[in-house]
Each structure stands twice: as C-alpha cells, then as structure tokens.
DORODO-545874 format. One line per 4 residues: their letters; for each residue x, y, z of C-alpha. Coordinates in pm, 1 decimal, padded with zeros to 6 digits. Example, Ala and Ser with C-alpha at 12.3 -4.5 7.8 and 13.67 -1.06 7.14 Angstrom:
<vopas>
AS = 01230.0/-00450.0/00780.0; 01367.0/-00106.0/00714.0
</vopas>
This chain:
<vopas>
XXXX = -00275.0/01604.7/01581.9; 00103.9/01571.9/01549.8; 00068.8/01299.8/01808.8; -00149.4/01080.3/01565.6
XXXX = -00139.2/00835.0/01332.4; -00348.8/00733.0/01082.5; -00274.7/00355.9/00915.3; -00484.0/00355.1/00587.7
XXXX = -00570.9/00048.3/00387.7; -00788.5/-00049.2/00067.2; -01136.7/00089.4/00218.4; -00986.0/00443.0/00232.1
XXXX = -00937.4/00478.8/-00170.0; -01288.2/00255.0/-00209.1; -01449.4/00615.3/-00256.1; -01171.7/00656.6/-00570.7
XXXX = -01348.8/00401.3/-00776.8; -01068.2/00158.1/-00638.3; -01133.5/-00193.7/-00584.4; -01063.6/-00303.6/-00239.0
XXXX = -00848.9/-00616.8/-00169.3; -01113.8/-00849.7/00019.1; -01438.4/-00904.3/00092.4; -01709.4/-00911.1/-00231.8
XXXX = -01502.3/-00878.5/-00561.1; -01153.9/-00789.5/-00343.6; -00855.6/-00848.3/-00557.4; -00723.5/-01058.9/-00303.1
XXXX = -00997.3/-01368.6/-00372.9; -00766.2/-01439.1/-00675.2; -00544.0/-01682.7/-00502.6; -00267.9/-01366.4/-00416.6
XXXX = -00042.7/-01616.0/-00229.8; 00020.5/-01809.1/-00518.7; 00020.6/-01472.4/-00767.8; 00159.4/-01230.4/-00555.9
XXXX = 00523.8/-01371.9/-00463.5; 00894.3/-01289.3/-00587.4; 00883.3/-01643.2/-00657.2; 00641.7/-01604.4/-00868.8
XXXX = 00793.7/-01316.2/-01044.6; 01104.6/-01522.8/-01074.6; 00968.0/-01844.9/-01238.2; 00694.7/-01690.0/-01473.8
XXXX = 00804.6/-01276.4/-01491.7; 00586.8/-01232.0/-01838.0; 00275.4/-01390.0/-01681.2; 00352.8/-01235.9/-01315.9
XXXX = 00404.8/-00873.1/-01494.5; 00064.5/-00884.8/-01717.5; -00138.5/-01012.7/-01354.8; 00054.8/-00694.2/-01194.2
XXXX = -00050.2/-00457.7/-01448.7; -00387.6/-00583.1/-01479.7; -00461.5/-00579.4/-01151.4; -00289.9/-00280.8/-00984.4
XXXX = -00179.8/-00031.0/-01285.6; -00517.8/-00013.3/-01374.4; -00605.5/00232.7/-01087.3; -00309.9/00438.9/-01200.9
XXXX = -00552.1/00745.6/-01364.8; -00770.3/00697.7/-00980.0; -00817.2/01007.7/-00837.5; -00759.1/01106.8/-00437.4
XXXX = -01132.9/01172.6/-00235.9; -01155.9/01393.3/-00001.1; -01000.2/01141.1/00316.4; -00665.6/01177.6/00068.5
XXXX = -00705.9/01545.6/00072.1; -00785.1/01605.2/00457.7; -00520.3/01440.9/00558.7; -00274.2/01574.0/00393.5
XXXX = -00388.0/01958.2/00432.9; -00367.2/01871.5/00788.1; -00025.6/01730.7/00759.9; -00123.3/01376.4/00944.1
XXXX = 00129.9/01133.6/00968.0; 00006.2/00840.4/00741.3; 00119.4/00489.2/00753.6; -00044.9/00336.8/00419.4
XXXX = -00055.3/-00024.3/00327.2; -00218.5/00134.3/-00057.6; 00017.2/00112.7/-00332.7; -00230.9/00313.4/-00523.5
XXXX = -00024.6/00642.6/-00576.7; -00341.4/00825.2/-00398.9; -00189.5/00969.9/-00075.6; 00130.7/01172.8/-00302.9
XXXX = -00181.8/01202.6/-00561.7; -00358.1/01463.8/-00260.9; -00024.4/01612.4/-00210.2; 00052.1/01421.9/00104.9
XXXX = 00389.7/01581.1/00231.1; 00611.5/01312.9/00182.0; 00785.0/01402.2/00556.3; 00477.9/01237.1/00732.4
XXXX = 00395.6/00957.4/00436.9; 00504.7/00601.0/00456.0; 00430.7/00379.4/00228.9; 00428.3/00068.4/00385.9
XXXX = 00385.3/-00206.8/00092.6; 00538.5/00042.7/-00165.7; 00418.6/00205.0/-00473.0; 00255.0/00100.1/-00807.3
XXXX = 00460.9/00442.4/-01000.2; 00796.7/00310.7/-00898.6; 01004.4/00034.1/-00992.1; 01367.8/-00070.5/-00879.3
XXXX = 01680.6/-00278.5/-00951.7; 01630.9/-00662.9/-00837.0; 01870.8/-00594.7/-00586.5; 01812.7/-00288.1/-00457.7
XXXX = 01837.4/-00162.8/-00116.5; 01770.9/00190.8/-00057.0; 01496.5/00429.4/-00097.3; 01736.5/00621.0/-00371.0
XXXX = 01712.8/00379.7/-00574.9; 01375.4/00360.7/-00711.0; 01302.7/00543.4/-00995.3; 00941.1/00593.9/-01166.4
XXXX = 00763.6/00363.1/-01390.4; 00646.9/00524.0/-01689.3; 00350.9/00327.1/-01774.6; 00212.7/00586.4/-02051.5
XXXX = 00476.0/00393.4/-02297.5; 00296.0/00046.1/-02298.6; 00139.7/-00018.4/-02537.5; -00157.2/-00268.3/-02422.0
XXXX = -00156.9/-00458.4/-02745.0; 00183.8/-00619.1/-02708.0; 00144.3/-00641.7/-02335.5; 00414.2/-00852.4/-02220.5
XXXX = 00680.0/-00758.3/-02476.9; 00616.6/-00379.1/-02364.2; 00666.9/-00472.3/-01943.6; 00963.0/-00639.7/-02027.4
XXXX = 01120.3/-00365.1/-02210.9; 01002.5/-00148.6/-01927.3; 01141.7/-00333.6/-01638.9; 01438.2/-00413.5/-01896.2
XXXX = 01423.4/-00781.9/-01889.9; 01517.5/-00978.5/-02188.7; 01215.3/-01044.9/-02453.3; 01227.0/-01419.6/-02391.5
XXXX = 01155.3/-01343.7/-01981.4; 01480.7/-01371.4/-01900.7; 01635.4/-01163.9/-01575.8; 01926.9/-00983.5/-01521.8
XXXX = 02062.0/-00985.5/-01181.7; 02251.2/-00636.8/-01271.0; 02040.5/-00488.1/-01505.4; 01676.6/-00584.1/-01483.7
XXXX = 01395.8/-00430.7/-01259.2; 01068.3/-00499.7/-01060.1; 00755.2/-00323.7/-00956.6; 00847.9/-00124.3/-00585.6
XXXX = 00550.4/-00334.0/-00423.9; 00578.3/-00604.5/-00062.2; 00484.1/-00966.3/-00217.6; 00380.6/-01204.2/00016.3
XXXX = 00679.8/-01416.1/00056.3; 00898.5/-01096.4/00130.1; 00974.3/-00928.8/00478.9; 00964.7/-00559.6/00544.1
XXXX = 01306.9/-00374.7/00501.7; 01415.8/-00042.9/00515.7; 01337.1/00010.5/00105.5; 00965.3/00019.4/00306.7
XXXX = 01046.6/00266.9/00563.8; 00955.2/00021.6/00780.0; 01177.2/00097.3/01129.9; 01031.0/00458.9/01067.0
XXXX = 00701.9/00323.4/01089.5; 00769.7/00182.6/01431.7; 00912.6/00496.3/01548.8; 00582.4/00680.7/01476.2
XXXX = 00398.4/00409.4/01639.0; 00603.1/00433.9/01935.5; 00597.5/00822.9/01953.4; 00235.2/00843.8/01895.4
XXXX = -00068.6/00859.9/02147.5; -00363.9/00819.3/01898.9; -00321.5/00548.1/01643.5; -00621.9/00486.6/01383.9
XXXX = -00670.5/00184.6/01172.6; -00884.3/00381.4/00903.3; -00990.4/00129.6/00625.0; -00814.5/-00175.4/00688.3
XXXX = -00916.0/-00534.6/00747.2; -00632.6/-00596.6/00968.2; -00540.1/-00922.8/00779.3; -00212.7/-00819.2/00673.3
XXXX = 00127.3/-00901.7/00957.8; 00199.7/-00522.2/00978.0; -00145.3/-00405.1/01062.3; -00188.1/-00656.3/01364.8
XXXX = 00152.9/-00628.6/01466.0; 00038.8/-00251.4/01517.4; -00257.4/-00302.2/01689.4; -00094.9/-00542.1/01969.7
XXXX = 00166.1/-00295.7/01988.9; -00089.2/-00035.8/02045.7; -00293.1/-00258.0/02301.9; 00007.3/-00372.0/02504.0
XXXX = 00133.9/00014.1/02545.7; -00177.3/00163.7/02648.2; -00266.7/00431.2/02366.0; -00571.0/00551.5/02236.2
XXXX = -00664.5/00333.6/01916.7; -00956.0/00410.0/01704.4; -01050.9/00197.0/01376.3; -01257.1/00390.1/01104.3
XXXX = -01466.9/00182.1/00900.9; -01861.4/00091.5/00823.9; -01787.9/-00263.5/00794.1; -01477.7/-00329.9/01071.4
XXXX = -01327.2/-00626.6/01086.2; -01426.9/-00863.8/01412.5; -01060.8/-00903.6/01457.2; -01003.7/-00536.4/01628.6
XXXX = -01278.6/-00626.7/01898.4; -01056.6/-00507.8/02221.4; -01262.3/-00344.6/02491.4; -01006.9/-00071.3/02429.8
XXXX = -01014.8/00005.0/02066.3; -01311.1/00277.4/01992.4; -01507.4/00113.2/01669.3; -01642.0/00426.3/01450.6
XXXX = -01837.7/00272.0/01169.4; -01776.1/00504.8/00929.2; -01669.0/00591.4/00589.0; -01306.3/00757.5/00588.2
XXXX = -01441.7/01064.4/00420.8; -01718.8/01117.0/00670.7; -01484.7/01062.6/00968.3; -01165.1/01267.5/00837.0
XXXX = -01438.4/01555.0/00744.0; -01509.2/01584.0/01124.8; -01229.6/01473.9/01338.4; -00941.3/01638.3/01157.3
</vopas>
C-alpha cells in the first residue's frame, strides 16, 4: 500500500461519537464563515475562543475506532482534514500523517511559521466555570481580550479566511498526491478547496481514486472514481 493515500474527513471519526461537520446536526450549519475566521478571532477573541472550545475541544476525551487503528498498524499515508487528535490518538506514525487543517491539542504564536513552533494546549487547566478568563490565560492574551503580537497565541487550526502554508504540511501533501497511484477520499464531503483540488488533480493524472462513504457526496460522480458506500471501519477492515 505504500503507493496509497488515504484523505480522511469528519465521517471517518463519526464512529468516535464525533459530530460530523455537515449534513443533519454538522457543526458547520452554524454559520462557520462568519465564526470560523482569524478575523473573527481578531475582533471578538473571548467570544471566538468560548465558540472554539465549545465546539471542537469538546471531542478532546473521543476515542480512535477501529478505521484510526487500521490505518495506522498498516502504516498508510493519511492526509486528514480532522483536527480531532484521533489519527496520533491510534498511534498513527507521524512520518506518513498530515494534518491538513491542523490540530485541536496544539496552539502557536500569532505569528508563527514553522511546524517547531507549536506547542500543546493543555486544556485539563480550564476551568469551565470562568470560561473565557481561563482561554485567555491559556493562549496568554490579556484578561480584557486584548492581543499581543509577540506574546499571545491561537488554536493550530485552518479558518476559513486563511490559505494553506507550510505550518500545514501542505507542499508535502502534494508530493504524496503526486507520488501516489491509489488516492481515497474516505469520509469526506468534498466541500472543502483542498479536497477538490485533490480530486481534479487525481482525475486529470489518471490514478486510481476510490471514495469511501455510505452517504457520498454527488460532487465525486466521475465515471472514473470507484464509489464504495461504506462505513470507513467496514472498508479499512477489508481492503487494508
């Protein structure tokens, strides 16, 4: 399989108890656009950082199924667009583990522009009844909201109005892609830039693409991408 890749998105950790991103309940029918910007972390951080913690630190305690756990004993090179934690959670080795859209245990300097510079977030010392006071002192912003340009810090997570850089691995990515013959879109809506960058790239250089899900999105209908409607579980259980 070390000509394979496997892109993962919400529907993979589903089976964790995780809440996908679209479709019925998704996270993402909460107006993300507006939510889920660095502007919007900029202009209102104490109200950005409770939405952020509500919504994404809560699957922190999620465990990895066995999808996580199959692909990683098989040492498959993942490209994830989760920020869930689930794919280091199952041991993935980190060698052949991208994280596409970053990470909800690490956190980094406003400015930062390397890989070495995240560090983790320890979210065991918040203490839920002074919420906002408690992210602040985590991400070390000033009580009143106030940022420092030097100082301060921000969840390791892609927001909407932000491009890909190399803090997301994300010429490494394309390198797989290029290097691989099998991609599979395992999970994913494909709603997302990276995803359907991926899958024309695929397409227009004639390899073997393969999209794993029991609900797939009408937007990977190419006579040649191979629909398997199935859960990840099911399909990693038998094809790895």
């Amino acid at each position: 399989m070390k000509n394979t890749v496997v892109i993962t998105g919400a529907g993979v950790s589903v089976e964790s108890g995780i809440q996908p991103f679209r479709g019925k309940n998704g996270i993402w029918n909460e107006n993300p656009t507006e939510m889920a910007t660095y502007q919007n972390f900029r202009a209102n951080t104490g109200s950005f950082l409770q939405w952020y913690y509500h919504r994404f630190v809560s699957c922190k305690d999620a465990l990895p199924n066995k999808a996580h756990e199959i692909l990683a004993k098989r040492n498959i090179k993942v490209i994830t667009q989760n920020i869930d934690n689930l794919h280091i959670k199952a041991k993935h080795p980190l060698e052949y583990l991208i994280e596409i859209h970053g990470n909800i245990n690490y956190k980094r300097r406003i400015h930062a522009q390397y890989r070495k510079e995240l560090v983790l977030a320890n979210w065991g010392t918040v203490d839920e009844n002074n919420l906002e006071q408690e992210l602040f002192k985590l991400f070390h912003i000033a009580m009143d909201g106030a940022i420092d340009e030097i100082k301060s810090e921000r969840p390791h997570i892609l927001l909407f109005d932000e491009y890909y850089t190399e803090l997301y691995q994300y010429e490494e990515a394309h390198q797989w892609m290029d290097e691989a013959d099998t991609i599979i879109f395992m999970g994913t809506s494909n709603s997302v830039g990276f995803t359907y960058g991926a899958l024309q790239m695929a397409i227009n250089n004639g390899k073997k693409i393969m999209v794993v899900d029991p609900k797939p999105a009408p937007s990977f209908n190419y006579p040649s991408v191979e629909i398997i409607r199935e859960t990840a579980t099911d399909f990693c259980s038998s094809f790895f």
